[in-house]
N, C-alpha and C positions, 0 to 999 in steps of 0.2 A: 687469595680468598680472604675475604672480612671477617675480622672474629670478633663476635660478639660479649662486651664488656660489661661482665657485672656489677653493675651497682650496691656495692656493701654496705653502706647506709640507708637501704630498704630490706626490713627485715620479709624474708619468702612470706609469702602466705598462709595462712594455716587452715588445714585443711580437717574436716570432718573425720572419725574415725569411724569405718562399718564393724559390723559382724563379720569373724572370719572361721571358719574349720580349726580346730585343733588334729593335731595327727592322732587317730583313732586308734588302741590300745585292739591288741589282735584277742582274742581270749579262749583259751584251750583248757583243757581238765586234761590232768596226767593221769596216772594209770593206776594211782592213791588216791583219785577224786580231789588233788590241790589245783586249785585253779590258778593260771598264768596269763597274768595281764602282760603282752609282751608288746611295745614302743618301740619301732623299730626307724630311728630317725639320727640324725649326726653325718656328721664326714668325718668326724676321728675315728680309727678303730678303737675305740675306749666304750665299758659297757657297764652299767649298773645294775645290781642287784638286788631288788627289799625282801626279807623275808619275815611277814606282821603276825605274831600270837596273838590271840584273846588272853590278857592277863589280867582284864580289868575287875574294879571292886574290892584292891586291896589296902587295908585301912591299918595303922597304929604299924608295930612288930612285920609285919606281914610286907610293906612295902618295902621294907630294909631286906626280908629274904629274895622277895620278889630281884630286884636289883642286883643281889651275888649272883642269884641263881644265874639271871641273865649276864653278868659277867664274867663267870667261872665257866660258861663254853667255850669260852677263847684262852680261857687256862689248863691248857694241856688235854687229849684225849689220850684210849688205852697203845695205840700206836705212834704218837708224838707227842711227849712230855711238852710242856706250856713253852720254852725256850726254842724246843724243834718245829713245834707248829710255829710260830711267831717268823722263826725264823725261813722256813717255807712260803711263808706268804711275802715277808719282804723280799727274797729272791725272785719271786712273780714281779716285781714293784707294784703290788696291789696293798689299797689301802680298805680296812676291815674297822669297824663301830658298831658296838652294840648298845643300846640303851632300852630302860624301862620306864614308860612312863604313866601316866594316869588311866587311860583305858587300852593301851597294847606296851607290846615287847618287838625291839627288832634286833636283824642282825641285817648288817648290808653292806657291801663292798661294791667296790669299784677295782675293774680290771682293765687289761688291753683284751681285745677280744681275741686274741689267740691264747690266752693264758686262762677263758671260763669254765672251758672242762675241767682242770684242776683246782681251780678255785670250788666249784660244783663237788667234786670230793671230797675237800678237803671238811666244806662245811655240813657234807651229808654225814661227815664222820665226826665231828663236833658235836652234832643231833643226837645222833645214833651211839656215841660211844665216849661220853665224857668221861673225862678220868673222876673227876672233884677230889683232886687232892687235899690232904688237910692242912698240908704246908702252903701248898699255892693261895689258899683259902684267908689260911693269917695273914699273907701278904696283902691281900688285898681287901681285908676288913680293914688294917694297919694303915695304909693309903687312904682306903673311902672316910675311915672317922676322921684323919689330917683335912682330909680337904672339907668335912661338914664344918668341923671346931676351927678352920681360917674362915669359912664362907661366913659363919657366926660372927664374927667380927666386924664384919661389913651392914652398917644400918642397912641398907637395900635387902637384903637376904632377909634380915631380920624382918622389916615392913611388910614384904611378900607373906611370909609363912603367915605371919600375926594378919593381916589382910585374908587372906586362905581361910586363914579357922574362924574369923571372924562373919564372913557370909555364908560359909558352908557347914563350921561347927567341926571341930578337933576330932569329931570319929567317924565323917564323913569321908570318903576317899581321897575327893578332891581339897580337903581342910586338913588332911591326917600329913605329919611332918614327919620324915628320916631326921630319929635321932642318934645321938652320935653312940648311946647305949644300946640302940636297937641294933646297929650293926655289929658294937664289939660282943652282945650277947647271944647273936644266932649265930645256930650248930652247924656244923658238915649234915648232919639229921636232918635237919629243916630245909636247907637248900636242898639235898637229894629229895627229899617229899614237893617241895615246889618242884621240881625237875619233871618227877612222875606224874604230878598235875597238869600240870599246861605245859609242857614239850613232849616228855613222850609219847609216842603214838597219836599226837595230839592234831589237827587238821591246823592248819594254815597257808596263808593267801601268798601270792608271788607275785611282786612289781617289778620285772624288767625294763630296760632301756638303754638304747644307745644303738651302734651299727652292730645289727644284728642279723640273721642271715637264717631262709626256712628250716636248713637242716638242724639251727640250736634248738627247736623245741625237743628234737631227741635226745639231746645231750638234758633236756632237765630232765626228762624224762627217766633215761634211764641213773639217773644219780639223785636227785629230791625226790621225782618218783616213784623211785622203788620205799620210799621210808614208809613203814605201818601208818595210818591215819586214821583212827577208829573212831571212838563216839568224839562229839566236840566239847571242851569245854561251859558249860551255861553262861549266858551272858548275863552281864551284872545290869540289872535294873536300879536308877538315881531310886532313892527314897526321901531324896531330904526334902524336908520345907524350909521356907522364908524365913531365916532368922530374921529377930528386929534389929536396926541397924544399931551400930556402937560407935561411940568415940574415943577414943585410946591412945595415949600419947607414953610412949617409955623412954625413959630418960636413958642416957648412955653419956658415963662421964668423960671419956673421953674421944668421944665424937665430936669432928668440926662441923658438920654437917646433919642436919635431920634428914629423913627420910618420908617422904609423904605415899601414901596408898591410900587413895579417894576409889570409891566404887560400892557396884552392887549387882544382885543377879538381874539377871533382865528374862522376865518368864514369855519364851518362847518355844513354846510347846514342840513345833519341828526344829527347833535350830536353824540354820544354814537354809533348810527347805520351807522353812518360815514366808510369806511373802513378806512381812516385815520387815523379816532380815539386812536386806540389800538397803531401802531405806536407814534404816537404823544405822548402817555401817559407813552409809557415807555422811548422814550428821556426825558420826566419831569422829569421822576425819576429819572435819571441819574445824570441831572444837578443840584433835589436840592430833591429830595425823601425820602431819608433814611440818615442814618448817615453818610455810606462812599460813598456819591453821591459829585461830583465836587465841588459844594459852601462849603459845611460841611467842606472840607478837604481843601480849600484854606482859606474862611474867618473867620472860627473858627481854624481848625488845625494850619496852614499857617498864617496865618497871626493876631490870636486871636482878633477877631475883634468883635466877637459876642461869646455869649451863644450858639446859636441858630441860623439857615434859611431855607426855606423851601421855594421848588417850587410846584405849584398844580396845577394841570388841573381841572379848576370847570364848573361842568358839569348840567346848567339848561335844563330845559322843551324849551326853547324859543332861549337859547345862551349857548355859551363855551367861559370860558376865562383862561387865564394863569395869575396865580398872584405869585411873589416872593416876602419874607416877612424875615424882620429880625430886631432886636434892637442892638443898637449899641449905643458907646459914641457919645455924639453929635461931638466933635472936629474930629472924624472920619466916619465923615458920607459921605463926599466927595468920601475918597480913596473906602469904602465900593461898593457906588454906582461904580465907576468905576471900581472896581475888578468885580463885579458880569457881567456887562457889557460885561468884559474880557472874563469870561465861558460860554455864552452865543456865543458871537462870536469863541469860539474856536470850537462849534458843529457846527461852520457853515463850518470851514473853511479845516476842517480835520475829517472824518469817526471815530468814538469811534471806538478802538480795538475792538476786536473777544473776548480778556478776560473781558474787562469790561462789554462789551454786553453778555455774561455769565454771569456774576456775579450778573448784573440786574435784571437779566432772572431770576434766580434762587430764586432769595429777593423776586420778585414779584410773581412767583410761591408758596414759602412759604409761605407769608404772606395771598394767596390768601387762598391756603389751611387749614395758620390757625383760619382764618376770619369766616369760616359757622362750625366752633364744637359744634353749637346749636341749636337749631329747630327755637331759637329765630334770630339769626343771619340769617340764609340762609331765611327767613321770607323779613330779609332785603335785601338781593338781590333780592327775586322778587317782591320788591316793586319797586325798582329801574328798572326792568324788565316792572311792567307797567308803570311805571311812567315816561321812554323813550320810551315806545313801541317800544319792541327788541323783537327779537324770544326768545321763552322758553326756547329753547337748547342753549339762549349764554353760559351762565357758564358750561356747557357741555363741549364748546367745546374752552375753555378760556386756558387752559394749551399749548393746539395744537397749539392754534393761536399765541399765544407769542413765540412759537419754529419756525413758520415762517419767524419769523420778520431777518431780516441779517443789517448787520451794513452799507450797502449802503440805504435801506430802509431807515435806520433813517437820516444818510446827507441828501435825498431828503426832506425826513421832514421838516430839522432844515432851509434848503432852501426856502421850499417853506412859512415857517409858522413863522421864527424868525429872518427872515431879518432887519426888519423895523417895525414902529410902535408905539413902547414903550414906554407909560406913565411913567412919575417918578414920586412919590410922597416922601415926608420925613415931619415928625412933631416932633418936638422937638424942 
């Protein structure tokens, strides 16, 4: 039988990308009225967990509570002190993170799925029955101020925040800074009151995923389920307006490197649900997304001027901003800012080609496809699905919509959204 010899000096083909299904999130209401988005996909028995508070809106002092509060769950309840819960959960081999960030709070682990029932307890008893030690509590004000007072050190840290309060303004939510006093001076008082606000008895959403099997909705059922879930939280509504842009450079004298934070808000009324949006976000990629996007290949290829830059479209609950970000020697931080300046104005002033608008096309196509290869990932899309309240079928129909997009689309963009504005920031 004649076998057929491949020729490795012709590279395959390349083929079109269509529109495909996402695996569709099952959704149940427990017997507390928490709703259960449950994704039932994988071959491993491994299964995840999110479970998202409404904690948004918290500005100055408040985000510093916000943040023990949400980490002092995992320090001890009234039946396992902070070392026997910890250490219950490592004998699971399950791993548990809790974080609090600008408009929610989560807790969410990962388990094998023979070990979700008692993970399912363990965190209904977390909820339900925190200890907030005041010893546990010092421990871990004593760690969060160590790591603000090292992240302080680092010009990046520094440009973000100064960046932050600079578009949003220092008593805005999304501008307001954890500082390192805000932590060492909140009470065991102040976290139990954050506790009583937004956890107890307080309503929240459930993002499952992995191999998962019909009889677990009773298993949430009967352990998240049963927890009180009374009135909700009020949700925080943006109030800020458009500051005027600034430009800010702080010195740092012993920094080898400055730190650049170029940006500004980009007023999109829906967000995400914006029809804009999708345009929008692939000229970012363009100008600094991936490796061979415009900045990468002038200020790093071209003109070696960094490591490293990167454009982003950040996409809140309340606001959207573009931020450009890169380190560089401090003696060239001038030419920097004004190269980047330079590729910014060049989407303004001439239409991206037909081949690079391909080429984008394609990177953001693949990378989209190679983003949900796990129950656990596509889980994370439709968090982001409720979490901007978008239709079901966006990622449905995400392939299609980027085939729409044509390279005068994006000059209108770059017109209508990257004219003017432009905060600079640099530290070093």
């Amino acid at each position: 039988m004649e076998q057929t010899v491949i020729d490795r000096s012709v590279a395959p083909p390349i083929c079109p990308i269509g529109d495909f299904p996402l695996v569709l999130p099952q959704n149940f209401t427990l017997p507390n009225n928490t709703v259960l988005h449950l994704i039932s996909a994988g071959k491993q028995p491994v299964v995840n967990v999110q479970l998202n508070f409404n904690t948004s809106g918290q500005t100055g002092k408040q985000r510093a509570v916000a943040l023990l509060a949400n980490k002092m769950l995992a320090e001890g309840t009234r039946q396992h002190p902070a070392t026997s819960l910890m250490a219950a959960i490592d004998q699971l081999g399950a791993f548990i993170e809790l974080s609090a960030g600008f408009d929610q709070s989560e807790i969410e682990f990962y388990c094998l799925h023979k070990h979700l029932h008692t993970m399912l307890v363990l965190i209904r008893e977390m909820l339900a029955e925190p200890d907030f030690s005041e010893k546990q509590l010092e421990k871990l004000k004593t760690v969060t101020a160590q790591n603000i007072r090292i992240n302080l050190e680092k010009t990046a840290t520094v440009a973000s925040n100064l960046f932050r309060q600079s578009i949003f303004g220092a008593e805005h939510p999304y501008g307001s800074i954890i500082t390192e006093e805000h932590i060492t001076t909140t009470s065991l008082q102040e976290v139990q009151q954050f506790y009583q606000q937004y956890y107890a008895e307080k309503p929240f959403e459930i993002i499952a995923a992995g191999q998962y099997q019909p009889p677990d909705v009773q298993l949430f059922a009967d352990t998240l389920g049963t927890l009180p879930a009374l009135a909700a939280t009020p949700a925080y509504v943006s109030r800020h307006v458009n500051k005027p842009s600034v430009i800010i450079h702080q010195t740092k004298e012993n920094a080898v490197q400055s730190s650049i934070r170029i940006g500004k808000i980009i007023d999109l009324q829906q967000g995400k649900n914006s029809k804009d949006y999708l345009v929008l976000n692939l000229l970012v990629e363009a100008l600094g997304g991936y490796f061979g996007s415009r900045l990468m290949q002038n200020i790093r290829e071209k003109k070696g001027l960094t490591y490293g830059i990167y454009a982003n479209l950040v996409t809140l609950q309340q606001a959207t901003y573009l931020v450009i970000g890169a380190d560089v020697k401090k003696q060239l931080r001038e030419l920097a800012i004004e190269e980047i300046q330079k590729e910014i104005d060049s989407l303004i002033q001439q239409p991206i080609s037909h081949d690079e608008l391909e080429r984008v096309r394609s990177y953001m196509q693949g990378t989209f496809i190679s983003s949900i290869n796990t129950a656990f990932a596509i889980a994370n899309r439709y968090k982001g699905i409720y979490y901007h309240q978008l239709p079901e079928d966006y990622y449905h129909r995400y392939v299609s919509s980027l085939n729409q997009i044509t390279t005068e689309d994006l000059l209108q963009s770059a017109e209508k959204y990257l004219q003017t504005g432009f905060s600079v920031i640099s530290v070093g």
